[in-house]
C-alpha positions in Angstrom: 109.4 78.9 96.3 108.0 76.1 98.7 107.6 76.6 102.3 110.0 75.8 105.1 111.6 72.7 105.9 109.5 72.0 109.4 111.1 70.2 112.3 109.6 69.9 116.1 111.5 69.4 119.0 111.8 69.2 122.4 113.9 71.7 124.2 114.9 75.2 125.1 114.5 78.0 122.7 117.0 80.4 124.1 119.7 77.6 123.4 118.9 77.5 119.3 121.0 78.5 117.1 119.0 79.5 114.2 119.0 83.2 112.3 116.0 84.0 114.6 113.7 82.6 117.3 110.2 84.1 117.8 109.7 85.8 121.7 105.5 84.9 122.8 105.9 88.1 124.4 103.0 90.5 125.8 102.3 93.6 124.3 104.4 95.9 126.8 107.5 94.2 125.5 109.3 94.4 129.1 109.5 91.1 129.3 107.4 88.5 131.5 107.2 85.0 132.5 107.7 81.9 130.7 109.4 81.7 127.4 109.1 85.8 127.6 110.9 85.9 130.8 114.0 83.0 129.9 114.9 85.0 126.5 114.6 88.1 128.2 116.7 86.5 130.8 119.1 84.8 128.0 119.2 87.4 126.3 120.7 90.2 129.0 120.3 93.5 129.3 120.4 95.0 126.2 117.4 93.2 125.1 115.3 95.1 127.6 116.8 98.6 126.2 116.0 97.7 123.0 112.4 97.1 123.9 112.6 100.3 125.7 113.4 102.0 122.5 110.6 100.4 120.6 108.5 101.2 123.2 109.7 105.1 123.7 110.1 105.4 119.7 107.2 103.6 117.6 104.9 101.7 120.0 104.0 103.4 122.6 100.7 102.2 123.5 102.6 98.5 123.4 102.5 96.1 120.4 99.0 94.6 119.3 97.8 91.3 119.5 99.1 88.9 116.4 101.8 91.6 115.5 105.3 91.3 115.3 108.3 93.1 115.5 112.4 92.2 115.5 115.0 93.4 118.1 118.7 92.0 118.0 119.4 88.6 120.1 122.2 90.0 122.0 123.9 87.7 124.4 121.9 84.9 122.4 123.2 82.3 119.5 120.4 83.9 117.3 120.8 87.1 115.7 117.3 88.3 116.2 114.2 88.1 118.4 110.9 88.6 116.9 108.6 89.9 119.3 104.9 88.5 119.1 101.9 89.1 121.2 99.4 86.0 121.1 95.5 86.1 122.1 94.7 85.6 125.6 91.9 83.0 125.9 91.1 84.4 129.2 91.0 87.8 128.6 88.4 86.9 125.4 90.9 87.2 123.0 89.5 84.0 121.3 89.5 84.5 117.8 91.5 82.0 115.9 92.4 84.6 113.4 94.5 86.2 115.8 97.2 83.7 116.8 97.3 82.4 113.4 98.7 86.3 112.5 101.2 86.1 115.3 102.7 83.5 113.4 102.3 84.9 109.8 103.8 88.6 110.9 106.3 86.7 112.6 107.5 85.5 109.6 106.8 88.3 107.6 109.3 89.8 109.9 112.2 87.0 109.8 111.8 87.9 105.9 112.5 91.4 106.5 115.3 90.9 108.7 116.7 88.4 106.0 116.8 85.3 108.2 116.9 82.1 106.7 116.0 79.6 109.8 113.6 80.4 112.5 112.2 79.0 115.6 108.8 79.5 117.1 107.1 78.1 120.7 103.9 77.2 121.2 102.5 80.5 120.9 99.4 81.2 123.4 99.4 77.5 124.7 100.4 78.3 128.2 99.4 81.2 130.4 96.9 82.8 127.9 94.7 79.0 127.1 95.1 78.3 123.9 94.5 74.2 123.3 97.8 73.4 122.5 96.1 71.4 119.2 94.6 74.3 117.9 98.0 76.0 118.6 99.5 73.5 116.5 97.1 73.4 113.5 97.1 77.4 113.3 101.2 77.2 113.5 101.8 74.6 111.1 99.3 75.8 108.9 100.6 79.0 109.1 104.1 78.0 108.4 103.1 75.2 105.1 100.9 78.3 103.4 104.4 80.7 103.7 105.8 81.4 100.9 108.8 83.3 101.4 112.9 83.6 102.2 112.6 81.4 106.0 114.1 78.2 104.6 113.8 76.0 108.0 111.1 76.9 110.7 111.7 74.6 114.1 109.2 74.1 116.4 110.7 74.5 120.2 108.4 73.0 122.7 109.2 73.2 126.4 107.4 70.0 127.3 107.4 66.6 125.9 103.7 66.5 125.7 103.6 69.3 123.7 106.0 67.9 121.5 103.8 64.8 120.7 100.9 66.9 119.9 103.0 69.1 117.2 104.3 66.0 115.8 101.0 64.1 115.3 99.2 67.6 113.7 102.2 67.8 111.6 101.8 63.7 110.4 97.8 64.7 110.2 98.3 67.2 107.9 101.0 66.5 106.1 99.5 63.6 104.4 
């Protein structure tokens, strides 16, 4: 296999309609601000309990930085939401290492799940300081090394700026 057909866009995640879009979530799971906080809102209630159960059931102490895990999308076009906590930058969570696994797991996860087409934000590049170019290279990177069933990986990017800066790391490297 090759990896993913990669597009980048501009728009609203929750609004996809793709097999599964990836949640930048914090490790309670109980949803949050941002892109947490409008697919937890999208989403509806159900998508709380379910987070609820993972949290009452296998992680209880909250899910780890750059790991992943899949609840249903409920009241969403997608049927999944995979769950990932990125590094905070202000909290010293500065190893590159780290957000580059949130979007490998993720992944890993869509595969397990059996979806074929996937969406990811700009994991870490808001609230928790990433440089929305490093964010880019370790995403993209991330996604050209995979090697598995995810046959279209789109990246959703709330801002038009942060669309640019995807687009040109994706030209960079791609050549």
């Amino acid at each position: 296999m090759s990896a993913p057909n990669i597009r980048i866009i501009e728009g609203d995640i929750t609004a996809m309609d793709v097999d599964a879009i990836v949640n930048a979530a914090n490790s309670s799971l109980l949803g949050g601000g941002g892109v947490d906080g409008a697919i937890h809102a999208a989403a509806g209630p159900e998508l709380l309990k379910a987070c609820r159960s993972i949290r009452e059931d296998a992680l209880p102490d909250g899910l780890p930085v750059g790991e992943a895990v899949a609840t249903p999308g409920f009241e969403l076009r997608t049927a999944w939401v995979i769950h990932t906590v990125g590094p905070n930058r202000h909290a010293g969570q500065t190893e590159p290492a780290l957000l580059e696994s949130c979007f490998r797991r993720s992944l890993a996860i869509a595969d397990d799940v059996g979806a074929r087409s996937v969406a990811f934000p700009a994991i870490s590049a808001g609230i928790y300081g990433w440089d929305p170019e490093t964010v880019a290279r370790l995403g993209l990177g991330a996604v050209r090394k995979y090697d598995g069933g995810v046959r279209e990986v789109t990246f959703v990017l709330f801002s038009e700026r942060l669309a640019e800066i995807f687009q040109r790391v994706h030209d960079e490297i791609r050549t």
